[in-house]
N, C-alpha and C positions, 0 to 999 in steps of 0.2 A: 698501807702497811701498819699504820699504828692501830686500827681496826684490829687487825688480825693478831698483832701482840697480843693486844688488850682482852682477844677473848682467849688465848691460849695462856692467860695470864703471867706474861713473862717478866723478868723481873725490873724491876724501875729506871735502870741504870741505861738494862740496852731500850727501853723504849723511847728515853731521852735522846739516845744516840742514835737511834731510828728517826727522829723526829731529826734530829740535826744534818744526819746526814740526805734523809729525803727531800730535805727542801726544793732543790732544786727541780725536782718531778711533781713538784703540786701542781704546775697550771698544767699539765699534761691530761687529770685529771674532768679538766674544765673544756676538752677538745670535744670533736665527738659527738655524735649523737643526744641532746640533753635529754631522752626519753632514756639512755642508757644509765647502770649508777656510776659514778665519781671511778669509785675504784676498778670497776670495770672497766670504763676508757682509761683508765692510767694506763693499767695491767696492758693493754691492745695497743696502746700507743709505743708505750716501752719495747714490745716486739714479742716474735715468736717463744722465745725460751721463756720468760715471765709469764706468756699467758700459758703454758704449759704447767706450771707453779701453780695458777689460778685453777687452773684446772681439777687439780689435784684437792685442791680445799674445797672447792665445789663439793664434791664427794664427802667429806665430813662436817656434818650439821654440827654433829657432837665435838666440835672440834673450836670449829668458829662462828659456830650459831646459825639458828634457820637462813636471819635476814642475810647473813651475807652468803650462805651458801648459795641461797637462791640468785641471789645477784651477781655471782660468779658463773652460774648456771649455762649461760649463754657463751661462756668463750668454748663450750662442749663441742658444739655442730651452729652456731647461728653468729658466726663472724663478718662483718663486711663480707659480699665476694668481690673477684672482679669479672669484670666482662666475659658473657661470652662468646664474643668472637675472638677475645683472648685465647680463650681455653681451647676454642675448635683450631686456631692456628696452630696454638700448642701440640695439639693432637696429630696437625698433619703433619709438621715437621719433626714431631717424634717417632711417627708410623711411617711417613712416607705415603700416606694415603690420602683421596681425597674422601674429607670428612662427611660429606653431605651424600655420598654414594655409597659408602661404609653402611653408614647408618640413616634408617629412613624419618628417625626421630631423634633429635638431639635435644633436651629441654634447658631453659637455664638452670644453674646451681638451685639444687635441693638441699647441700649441707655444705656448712664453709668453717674449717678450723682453721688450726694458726699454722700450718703446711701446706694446706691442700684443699680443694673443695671436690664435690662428687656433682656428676649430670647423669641425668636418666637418660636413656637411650635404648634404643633397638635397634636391631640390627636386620638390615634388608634383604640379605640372604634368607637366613630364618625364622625372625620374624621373633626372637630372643629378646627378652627385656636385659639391660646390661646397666652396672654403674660404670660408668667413668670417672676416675681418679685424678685431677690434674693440678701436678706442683704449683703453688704460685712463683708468680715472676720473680726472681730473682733474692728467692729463700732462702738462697745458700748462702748467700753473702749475708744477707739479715740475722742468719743463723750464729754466723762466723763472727760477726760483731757483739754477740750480748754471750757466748765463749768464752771469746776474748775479756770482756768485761767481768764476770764470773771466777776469771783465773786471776785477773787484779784483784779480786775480791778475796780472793779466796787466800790470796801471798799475802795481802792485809793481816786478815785473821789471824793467819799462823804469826806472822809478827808481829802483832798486838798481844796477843793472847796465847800465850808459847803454849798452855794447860789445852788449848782447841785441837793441839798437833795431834793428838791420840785418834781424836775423830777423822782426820787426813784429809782434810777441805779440796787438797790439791788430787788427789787420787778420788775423792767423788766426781769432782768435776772432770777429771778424764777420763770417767766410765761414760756420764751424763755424757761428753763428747760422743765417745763412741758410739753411742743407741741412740744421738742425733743422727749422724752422720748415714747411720745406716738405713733410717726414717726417711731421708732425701733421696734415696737410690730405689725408684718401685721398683726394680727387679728383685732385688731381695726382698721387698715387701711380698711380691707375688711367689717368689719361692718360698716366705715363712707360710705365707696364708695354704702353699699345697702341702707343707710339710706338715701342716695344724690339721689340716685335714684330713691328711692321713690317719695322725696317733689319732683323733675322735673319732674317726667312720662309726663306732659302736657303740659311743654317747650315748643312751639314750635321749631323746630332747633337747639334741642340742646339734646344731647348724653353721657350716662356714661355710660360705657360696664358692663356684666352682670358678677357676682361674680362668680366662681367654686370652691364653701365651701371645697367641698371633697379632692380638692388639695390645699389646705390653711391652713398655721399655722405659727406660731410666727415668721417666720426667711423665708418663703416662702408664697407667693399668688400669683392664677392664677384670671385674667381676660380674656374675649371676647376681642380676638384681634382688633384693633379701628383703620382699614386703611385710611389713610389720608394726607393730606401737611399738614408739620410742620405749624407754626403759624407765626415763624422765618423767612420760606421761602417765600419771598415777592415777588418775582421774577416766583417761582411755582403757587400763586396766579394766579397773571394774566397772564400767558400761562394757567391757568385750566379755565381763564373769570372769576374768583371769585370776586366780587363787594368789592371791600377795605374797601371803605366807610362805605359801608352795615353793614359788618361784624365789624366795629369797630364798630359802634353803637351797635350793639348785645351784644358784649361782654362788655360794658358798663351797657347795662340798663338788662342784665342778673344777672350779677353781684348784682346791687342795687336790682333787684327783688326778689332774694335769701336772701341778708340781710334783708329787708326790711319785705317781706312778710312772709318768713319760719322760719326768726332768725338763718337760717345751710347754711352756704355762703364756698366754695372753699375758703380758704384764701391759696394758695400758685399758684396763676394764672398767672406764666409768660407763655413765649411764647414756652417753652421745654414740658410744661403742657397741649398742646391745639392743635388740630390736626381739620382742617378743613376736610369734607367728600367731594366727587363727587358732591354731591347734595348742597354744601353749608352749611351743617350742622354745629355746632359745639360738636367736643368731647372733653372732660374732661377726664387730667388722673391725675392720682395719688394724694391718697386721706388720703395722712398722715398728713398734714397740712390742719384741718377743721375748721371756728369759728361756735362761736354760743353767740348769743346775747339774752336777755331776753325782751318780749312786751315792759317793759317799757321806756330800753334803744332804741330800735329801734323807739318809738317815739317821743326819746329827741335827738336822729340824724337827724329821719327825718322834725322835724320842725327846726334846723339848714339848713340843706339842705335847708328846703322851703324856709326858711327865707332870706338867700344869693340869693337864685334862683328870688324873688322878690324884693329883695333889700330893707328887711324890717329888715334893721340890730339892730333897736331897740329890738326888738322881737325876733331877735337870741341871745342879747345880755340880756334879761329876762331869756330866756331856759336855758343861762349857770348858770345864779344865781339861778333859780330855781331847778336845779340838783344839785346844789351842786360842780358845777367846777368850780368857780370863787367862793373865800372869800366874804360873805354879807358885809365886812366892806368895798369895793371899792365900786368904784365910778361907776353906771353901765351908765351913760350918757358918762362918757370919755372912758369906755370899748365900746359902741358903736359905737363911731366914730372912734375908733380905727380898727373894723372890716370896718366898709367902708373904709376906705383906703385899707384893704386888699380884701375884694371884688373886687370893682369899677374898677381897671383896669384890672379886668379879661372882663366882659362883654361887648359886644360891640369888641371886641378888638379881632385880626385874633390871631387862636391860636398857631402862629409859632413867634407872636412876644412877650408871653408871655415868661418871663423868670422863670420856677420853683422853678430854684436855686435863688432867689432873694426871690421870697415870699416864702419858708420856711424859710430862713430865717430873713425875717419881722416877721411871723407869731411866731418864737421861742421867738424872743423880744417884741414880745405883751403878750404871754404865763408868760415871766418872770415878766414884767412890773406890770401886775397883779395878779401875786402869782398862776396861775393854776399848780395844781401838775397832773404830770401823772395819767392817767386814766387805770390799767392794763387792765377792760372789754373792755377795747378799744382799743389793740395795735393792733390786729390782723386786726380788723376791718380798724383802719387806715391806715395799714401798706400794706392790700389788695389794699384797696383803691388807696393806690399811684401806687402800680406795675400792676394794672388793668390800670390805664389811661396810664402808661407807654408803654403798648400793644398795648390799641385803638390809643394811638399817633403814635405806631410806622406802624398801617396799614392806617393811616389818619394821617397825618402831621396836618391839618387843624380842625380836629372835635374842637368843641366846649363843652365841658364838659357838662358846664350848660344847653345848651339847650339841650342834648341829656338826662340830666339824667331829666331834669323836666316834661315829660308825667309820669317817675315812680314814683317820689317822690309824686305827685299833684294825683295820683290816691291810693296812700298808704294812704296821709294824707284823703282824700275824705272817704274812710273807717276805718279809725283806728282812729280821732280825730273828736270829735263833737260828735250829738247828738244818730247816727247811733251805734257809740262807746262804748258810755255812757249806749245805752241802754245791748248791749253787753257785758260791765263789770260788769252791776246789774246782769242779767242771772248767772254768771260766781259765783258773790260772792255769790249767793240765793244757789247755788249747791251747796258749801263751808259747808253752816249752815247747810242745809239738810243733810248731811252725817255726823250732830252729834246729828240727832235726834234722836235715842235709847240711846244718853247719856241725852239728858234734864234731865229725870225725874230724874235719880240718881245725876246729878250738880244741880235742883232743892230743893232735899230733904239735900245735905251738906249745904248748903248756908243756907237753915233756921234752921239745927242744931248748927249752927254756931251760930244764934242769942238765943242761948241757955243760953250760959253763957252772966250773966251782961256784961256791960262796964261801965267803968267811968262817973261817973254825964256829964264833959264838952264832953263826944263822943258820950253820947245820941242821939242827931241828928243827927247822920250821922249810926246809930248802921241797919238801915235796907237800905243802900246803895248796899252791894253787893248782897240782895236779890233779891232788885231791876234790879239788871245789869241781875241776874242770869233772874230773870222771860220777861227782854226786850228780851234776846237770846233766848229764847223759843217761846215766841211770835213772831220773825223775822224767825226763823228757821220753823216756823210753815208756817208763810206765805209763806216763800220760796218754803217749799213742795208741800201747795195748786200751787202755779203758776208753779210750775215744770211741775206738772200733770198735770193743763192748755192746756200747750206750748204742 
């Protein structure tokens, strides 16, 4: 841990306190594999949700430096596994099948994270290559304990350091719960993976292998085996000719175009997750970690996007007071200027001399300075967001962010804000009224029973108000119908 302070250069006090309070997890360190590094078996020792953390920094070199990234690299897909006649028992009393007649090839584990490991297999009816998914033993409990430990942490914080409550320690950690929990359950895994499937059918270049329902359930799912070079393997790349570049750019503006256009975005997209094809393709796996954003947020993103993308930080800095992220009582001229500074030396500027760790943490002291509290609809989205650039930097040292993501930002907002938009949200809410029109007439006939009984001399005036509302909605509901049947 003090590692990772040290390169995100935090400041003196917590890395003191980092050191005090870690002690007790140094020989943990020292277990393990000694061909593994230090902090690598700490991280694997401590349990699934830390190496999840690990994970996450893996993907940013520019964060915490090549040497550690690399050597977090492995908690991706290359974890201890365990046995597999583990796994094949697993399978039969999750399926109800016997394993060896199912399948006429079962291999040992291919990939082994901190949930699950995958086996290759065919299937002997058809003769189908398949992965198999299979939870480890008693994940949920292991899960449940370092939660647990996380929510102590997290009650700390907040009563240590009353100034941390804006951030909401306690309401990350009960998102982070939730997109655990739901990581432990492959049927939802296997439902997000068809529903991901769906919204890309039209992807160009890009691949989620197809479900096999019938061999799937809580503690087991089989997909369409997805051959390919790891994402990792930078070196397989270009002996296969695969264009670096190219492909960072893809996985970039794939990425925003999932959030952007569908609201249902891969939010667990490092490089253990992403298998490049023969043809250049990209596959996507594992589909236990999915966001999902709502129309309106994805258009208070993407006009921040736009807005940094053209350097209209006044206007980004509107979006956030207009959402609701920023208190109305600041000052939104000096929140302005404050995002230019954190712009301005991105653009223009080669992207191997940016430093990330330096604007995060600008970016934490502007957050404070101004009272913005955590956003939970938002953690996935941004937390994607870093360990996606973290990927295309690691196949393009050089890409530029900005310009790479602004063809998708500037054809989302081109559709979804202005007049195109506007007309598309009247449609949207005309349908709303419509499907309460078998109720007018009975909200009609209450509303003037209502004006049945008197009222008070001084509420006369106002005594046929809700008749009034009642008969606009029937009149707006009316119209909607007509224009429905129009269109």
């Amino acid at each position: 841990m003090g590692v990772v302070l040290e390169a995100m250069n935090a400041p003196a006090s917590l890395r003191v306190l980092a050191r005090v309070l870690g002690w007790p997890f140094k020989p943990l360190g020292l277990k393990g594999d000694p061909s593994v590094p230090p902090v690598t078996r700490a991280l694997t020792a401590l349990g699934p949700a830390y190496i999840k953390f690990g994970q996450i920094l893996s993907t940013r070199p520019d964060v915490v430096g090549e040497e550690l990234a690399a050597q977090l690299s492995v908690l991706q897909d290359k974890l201890p596994p365990f046995p597999i006649d583990v796994a094949k028992a697993e399978v039969a009393r999750e399926l109800g099948i016997d394993v060896d007649a199912v399948f006429s090839e079962f291999s040992p584990p291919v990939a082994a994270a901190s949930i699950a490991q995958v086996h290759k297999a065919r299937l002997s009816e058809t003769g189908t290559l398949v992965a198999v998914k299979v939870l480890r033993p008693r994940i949920e409990k292991a899960f449940r304990m370092d939660i647990d430990a996380f929510y102590l942490a997290a009650s700390l914080v907040e009563l240590l350091s009353p100034s941390s409550r804006r951030l909401r320690p306690l309401e990350v950690i009960r998102h982070f719960e939730g997109v655990v929990l739901g990581e432990l359950d492959l049927r939802l895994e296997a439902a997000a993976a068809g529903e991901f499937a769906a919204s890309t059918e039209k992807d160009a270049g890009f691949q989620v292998p197809k479900v096999e329902w019938h061999l799937s359930a809580r503690r087991v799912m089989t997909l369409g085996w997805a051959e390919g070079i790891a994402a990792s393997d930078l070196q397989g790349l270009d002996a296969a000719g695969i264009d670096r570049p190219d492909l960072a750019r893809r996985v970039l503006q794939l990425f925003l175009s999932h959030a952007l256009r569908d609201g249902y975005f891969h939010a667990d997209m490092h490089q253990g997750n992403l298998k490049i094809a023969a043809n250049g393709d990209l596959i996507a796996l594992d589909f236990g970690i999915m966001g999902r954003i709502d129309e309106y947020t994805r258009r208070v993103y993407a006009e921040i996007l736009f807005g940094f993308i053209r350097k209209d930080y006044r206007r980004v800095a509107e979006v956030h007071f207009e959402a609701g992220y920023v208190p109305s009582d600041r000052d939104i001229d000096e929140f302005a200027r404050a995002l230019r500074a954190v712009g301005e030396p991105i653009f223009g500027m080669d992207a191997t001399r940016i430093s990330m760790a330096r604007l995060l943490n600008y970016l934490f002291e502007v957050t404070e300075k101004f009272g913005m509290e955590t956003r939970t609809e938002l953690i996935l989205l941004q937390r994607t967001m870093v360990v996606v650039e973290g990927v295309a930097r690691s196949l393009d040292p050089r890409i530029n962010i900005w310009e790479v993501a602004q063809p998708v930002v500037e054809g989302y907002i081109r559709k979804n804000i202005g007049p195109q938009a506007l007309a598309r949200d009247m449609v949207k809410t005309l349908q709303v009224l419509a499907r309460f029109g078998p109720r007018l007439p009975r909200l009609t006939e209450a509303a003037l029973l209502r004006q049945v009984a008197p009222l008070p001399e001084p509420a006369q005036p106002s005594r046929w108000r809700p008749l009034g509302w009642a008969l606009l909605g029937a009149g707006v509901s009316a119209a909607g119908a007509m224009v429905l049947h129009l269109l």
